[in-house]
C-alpha positions as CSV (number, residue, x, y, z in Angstrom):
1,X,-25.0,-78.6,-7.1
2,X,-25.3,-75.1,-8.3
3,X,-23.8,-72.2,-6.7
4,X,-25.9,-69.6,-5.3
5,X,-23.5,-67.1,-4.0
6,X,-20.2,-66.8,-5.8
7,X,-19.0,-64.4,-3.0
8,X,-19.1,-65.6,0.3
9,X,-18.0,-65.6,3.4
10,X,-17.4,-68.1,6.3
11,X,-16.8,-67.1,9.8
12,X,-15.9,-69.0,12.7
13,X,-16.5,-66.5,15.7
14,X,-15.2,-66.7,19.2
15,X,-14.5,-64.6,22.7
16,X,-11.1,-63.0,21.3
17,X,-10.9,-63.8,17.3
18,X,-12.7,-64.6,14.2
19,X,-11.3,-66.9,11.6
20,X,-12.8,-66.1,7.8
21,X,-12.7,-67.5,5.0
22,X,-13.7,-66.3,1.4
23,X,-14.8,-68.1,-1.3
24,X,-15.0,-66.7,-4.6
25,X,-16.0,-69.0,-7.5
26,X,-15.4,-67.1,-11.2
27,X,-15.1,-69.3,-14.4
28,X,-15.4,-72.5,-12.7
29,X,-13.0,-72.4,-10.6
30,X,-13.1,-71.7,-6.7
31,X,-10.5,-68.9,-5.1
32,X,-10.1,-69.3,-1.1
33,X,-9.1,-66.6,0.8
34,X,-8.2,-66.9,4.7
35,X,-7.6,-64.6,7.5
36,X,-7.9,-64.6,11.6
37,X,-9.2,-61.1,13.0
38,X,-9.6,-59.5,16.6
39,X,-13.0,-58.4,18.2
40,X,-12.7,-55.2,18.9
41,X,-14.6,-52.4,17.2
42,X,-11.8,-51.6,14.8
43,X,-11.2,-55.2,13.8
44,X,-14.4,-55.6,12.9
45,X,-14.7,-52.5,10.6
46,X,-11.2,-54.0,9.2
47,X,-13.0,-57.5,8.5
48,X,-15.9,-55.7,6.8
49,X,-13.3,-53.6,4.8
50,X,-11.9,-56.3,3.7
51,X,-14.8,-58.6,2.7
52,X,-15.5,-55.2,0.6
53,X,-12.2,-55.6,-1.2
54,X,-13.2,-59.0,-2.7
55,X,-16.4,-57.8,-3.0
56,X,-18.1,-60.3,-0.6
57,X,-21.9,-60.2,-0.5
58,X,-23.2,-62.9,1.5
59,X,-21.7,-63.8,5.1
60,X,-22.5,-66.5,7.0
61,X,-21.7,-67.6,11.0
62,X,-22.9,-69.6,13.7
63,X,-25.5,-67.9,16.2
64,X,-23.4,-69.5,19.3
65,X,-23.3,-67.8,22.3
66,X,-23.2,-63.8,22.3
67,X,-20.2,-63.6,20.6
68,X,-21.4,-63.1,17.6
69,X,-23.6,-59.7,18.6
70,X,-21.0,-57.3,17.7
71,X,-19.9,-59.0,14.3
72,X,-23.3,-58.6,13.4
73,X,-23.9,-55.1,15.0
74,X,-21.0,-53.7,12.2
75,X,-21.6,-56.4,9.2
76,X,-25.4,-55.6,9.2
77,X,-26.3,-53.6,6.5
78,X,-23.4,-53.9,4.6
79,X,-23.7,-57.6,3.6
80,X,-26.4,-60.0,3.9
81,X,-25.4,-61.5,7.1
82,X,-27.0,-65.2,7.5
83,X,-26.8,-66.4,11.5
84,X,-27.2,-70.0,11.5
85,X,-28.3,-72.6,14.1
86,X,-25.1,-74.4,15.1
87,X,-26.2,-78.0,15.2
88,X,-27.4,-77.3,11.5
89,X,-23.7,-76.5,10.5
90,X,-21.8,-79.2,12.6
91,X,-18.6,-80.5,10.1
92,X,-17.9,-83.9,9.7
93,X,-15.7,-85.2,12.9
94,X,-12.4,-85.7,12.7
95,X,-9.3,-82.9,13.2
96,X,-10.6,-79.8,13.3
97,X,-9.4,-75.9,13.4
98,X,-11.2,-72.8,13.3
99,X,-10.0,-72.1,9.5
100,X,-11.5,-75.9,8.8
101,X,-14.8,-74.6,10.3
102,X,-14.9,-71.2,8.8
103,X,-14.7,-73.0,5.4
104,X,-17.0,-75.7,6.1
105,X,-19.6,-72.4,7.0
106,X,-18.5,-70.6,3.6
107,X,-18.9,-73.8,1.8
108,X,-22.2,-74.7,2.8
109,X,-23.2,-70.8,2.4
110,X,-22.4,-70.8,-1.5
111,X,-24.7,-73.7,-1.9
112,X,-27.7,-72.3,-0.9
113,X,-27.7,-75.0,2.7
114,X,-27.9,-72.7,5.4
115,X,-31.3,-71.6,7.2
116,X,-30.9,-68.2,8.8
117,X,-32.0,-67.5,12.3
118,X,-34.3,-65.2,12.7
119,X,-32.5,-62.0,13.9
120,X,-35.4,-59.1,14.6
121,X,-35.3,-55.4,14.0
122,X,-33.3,-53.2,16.3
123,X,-36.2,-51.7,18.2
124,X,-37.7,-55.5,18.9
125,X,-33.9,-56.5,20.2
126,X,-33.7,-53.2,22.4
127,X,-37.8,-54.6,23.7
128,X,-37.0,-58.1,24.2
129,X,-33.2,-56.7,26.6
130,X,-35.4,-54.3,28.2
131,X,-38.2,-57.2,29.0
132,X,-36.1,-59.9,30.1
133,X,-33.8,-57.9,32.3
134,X,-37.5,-56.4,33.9
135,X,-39.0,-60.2,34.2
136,X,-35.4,-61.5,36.2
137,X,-35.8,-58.3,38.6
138,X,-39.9,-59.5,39.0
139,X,-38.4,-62.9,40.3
140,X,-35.8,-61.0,42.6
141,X,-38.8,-58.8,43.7
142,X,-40.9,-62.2,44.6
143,X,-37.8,-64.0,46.4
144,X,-36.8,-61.0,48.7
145,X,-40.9,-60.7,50.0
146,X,-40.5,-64.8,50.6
147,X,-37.7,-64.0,52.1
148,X,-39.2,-60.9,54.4
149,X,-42.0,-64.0,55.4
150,X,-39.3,-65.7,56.3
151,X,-37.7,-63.5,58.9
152,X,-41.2,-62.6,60.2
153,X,-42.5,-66.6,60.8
154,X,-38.8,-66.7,62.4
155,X,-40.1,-64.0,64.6
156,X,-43.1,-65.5,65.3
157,X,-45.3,-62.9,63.5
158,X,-48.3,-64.3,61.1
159,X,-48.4,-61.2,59.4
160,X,-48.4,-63.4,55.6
161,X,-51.6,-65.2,57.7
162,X,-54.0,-62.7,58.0
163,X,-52.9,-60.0,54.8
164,X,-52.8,-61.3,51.2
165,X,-49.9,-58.7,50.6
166,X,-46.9,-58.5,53.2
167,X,-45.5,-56.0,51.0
168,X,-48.6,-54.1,50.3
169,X,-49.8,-50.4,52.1
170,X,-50.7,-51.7,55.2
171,X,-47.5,-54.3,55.4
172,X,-45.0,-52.1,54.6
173,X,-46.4,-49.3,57.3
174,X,-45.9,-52.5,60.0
175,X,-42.8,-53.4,58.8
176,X,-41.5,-50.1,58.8
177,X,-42.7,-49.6,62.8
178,X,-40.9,-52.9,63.5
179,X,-38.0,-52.2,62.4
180,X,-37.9,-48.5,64.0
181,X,-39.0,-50.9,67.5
182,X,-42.4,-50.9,67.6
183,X,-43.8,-54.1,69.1
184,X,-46.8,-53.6,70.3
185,X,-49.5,-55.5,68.5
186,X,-52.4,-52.8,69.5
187,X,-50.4,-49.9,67.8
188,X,-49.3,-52.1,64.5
189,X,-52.7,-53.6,63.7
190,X,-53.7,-49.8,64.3
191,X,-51.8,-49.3,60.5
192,X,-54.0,-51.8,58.6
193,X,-56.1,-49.3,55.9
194,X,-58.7,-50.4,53.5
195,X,-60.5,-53.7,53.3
196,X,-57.8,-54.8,55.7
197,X,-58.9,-53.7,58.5
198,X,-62.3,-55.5,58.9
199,X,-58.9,-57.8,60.2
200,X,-58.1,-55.9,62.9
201,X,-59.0,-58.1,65.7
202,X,-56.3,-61.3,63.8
203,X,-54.1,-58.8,63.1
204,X,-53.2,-57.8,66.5
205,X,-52.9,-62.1,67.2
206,X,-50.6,-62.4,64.3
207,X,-48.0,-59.2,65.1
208,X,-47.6,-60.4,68.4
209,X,-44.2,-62.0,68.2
210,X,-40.5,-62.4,69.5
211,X,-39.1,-59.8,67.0
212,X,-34.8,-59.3,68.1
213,X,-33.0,-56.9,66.9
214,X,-31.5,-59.5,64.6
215,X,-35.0,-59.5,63.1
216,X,-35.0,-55.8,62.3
217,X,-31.6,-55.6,61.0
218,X,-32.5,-58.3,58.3
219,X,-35.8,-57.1,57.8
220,X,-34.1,-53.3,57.0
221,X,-31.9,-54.9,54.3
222,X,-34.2,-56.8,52.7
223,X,-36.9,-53.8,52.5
224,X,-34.2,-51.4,51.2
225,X,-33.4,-53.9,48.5
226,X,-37.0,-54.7,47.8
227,X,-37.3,-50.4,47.2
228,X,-34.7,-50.6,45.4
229,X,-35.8,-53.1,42.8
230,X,-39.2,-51.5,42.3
231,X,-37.3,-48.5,42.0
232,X,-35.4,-50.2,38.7
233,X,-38.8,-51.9,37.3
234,X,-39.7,-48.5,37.0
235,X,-37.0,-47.1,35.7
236,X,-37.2,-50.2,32.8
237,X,-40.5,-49.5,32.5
238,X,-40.1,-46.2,31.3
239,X,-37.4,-47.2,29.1
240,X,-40.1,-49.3,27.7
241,X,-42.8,-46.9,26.7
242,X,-39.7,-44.4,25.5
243,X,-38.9,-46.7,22.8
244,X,-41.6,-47.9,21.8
245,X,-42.9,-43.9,21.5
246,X,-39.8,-43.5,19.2
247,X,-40.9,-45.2,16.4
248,X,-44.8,-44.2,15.8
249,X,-45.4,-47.3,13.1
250,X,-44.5,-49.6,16.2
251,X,-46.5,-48.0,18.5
252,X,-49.8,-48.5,16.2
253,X,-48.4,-52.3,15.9
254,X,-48.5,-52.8,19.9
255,X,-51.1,-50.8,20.7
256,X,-53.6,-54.1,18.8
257,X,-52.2,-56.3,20.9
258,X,-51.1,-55.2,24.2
259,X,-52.0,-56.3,27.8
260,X,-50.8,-55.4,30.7
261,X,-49.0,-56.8,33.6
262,X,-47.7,-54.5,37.0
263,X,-47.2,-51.0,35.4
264,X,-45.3,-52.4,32.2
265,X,-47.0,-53.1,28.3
266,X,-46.3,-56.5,26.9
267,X,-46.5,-57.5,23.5
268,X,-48.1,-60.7,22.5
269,X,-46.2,-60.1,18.7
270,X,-42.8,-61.0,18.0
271,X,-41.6,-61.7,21.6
């Protein structure tokens, strides 16, 4: 089997230490050098100096994990880094060490037999954090107003009954008069606005309840966290639009295929 990189570099990366191993093949005959590293910063620029010093060009690991995010963050751009689906690098069974499996990685590297992952541009890794982190706060969002229904059925208000939106204008302005004590149904179906209050006349059946003190404590916490994570969406949000605005090519790019869910852009492309 021919060799395609005569260079190369194995590494077997974990939580605290990377083992590598270089392969360098000149005249026909195969060189091996081995080392174990830290993860820190400065033991990865050490591992990159010396991969220099053989004059490495190719490295190759697997993309298990995270651990492997800041190997790549100081080996990209100085090497052709290949990230490579574990189950497509698994070694034979038998006795195995982390020098055995930073070889068997180098080894199959020089041969050409390892598909890289796809690793995106910077900007698309910063988009996809920022989205993912905004669509787990969406779901916290969605669980605390279940859980605001909740304390109200537990109060015996129908609020969720007769308004599509507990949390909407007109939910919020109820809540907010129950906590501070208001019970009277007359005054809080009074706050309905809009289309909402053609529902005047249910509303009044559905607030009157057994609301406890007990009930306004839990419905203040839950209401100050809800705030609080619309507060964050928005903050991610604009986090968002800043970087995609950074890079004007991008920004061409999304603006072809974008839709939009809440306040946020999404893009159909690469996510």
């Amino acid at each position: 089997m021919d060799v395609l990189h005569p260079r190369c570099c194995g590494l077997d990366v974990h939580k605290s230490s990377i083992s590598a191993c270089i392969l360098l093949r000149e005249a026909g005959r195969v060189q091996k050098q081995q080392r174990r590293f830290g993860t820190m910063t400065q033991d990865l620029q050490e591992l990159a100096e010396w991969l220099r010093r053989f004059g490495v060009t190719q490295v190759a690991m697997e993309s298990s994990g995270v651990y492997w995010k800041p190997v790549w963050n100081i080996l990209e751009g100085q090497f052709t880094v290949v990230l490579a689906n574990a189950q497509h690098i698994k070694n034979v069974p038998g006795r195995k060490t982390d020098q055995k499996d930073a070889e068997w990685i180098a080894q199959l590297l020089q041969y050409g037999l390892l598909r890289p992952s796809y690793v995106p541009c910077e900007i698309i890794r910063d988009l996809r954090d920022l989205t993912r982190m905004r669509a787990s706060l969406s779901q916290e969002a969605a669980r605390l107003s279940s859980r605001i229904q909740k304390v109200l059925e537990d109060a015996n208000v129908k609020l969720a009954s007769v308004a599509t939106n507990v949390l909407g204008k007109s939910g919020r302005a109820m809540l907010e008069d129950i906590i501070s004590g208001e019970d009277d149904p007359e005054r809080l179906a009074s706050l309905a606005l809009g289309h909402l209050r053609v529902k005047i006349p249910q509303l009044r059946r559905a607030l009157e309840g057994k609301i406890r003190s007990h009930h306004r404590f839990l419905l203040r916490r839950l209401l100050d966290q809800v705030q609080f994570v619309e507060q964050e969406i928005a903050l991610l949000d604009s986090a968002w639009r800043t970087s995609v605005a950074k890079d004007r090519s991008w920004r061409k790019r999304l603006s072809a295929g974008t839709r939009y869910r809440g306040s946020i852009e999404w893009q159909r492309g690469p996510f």
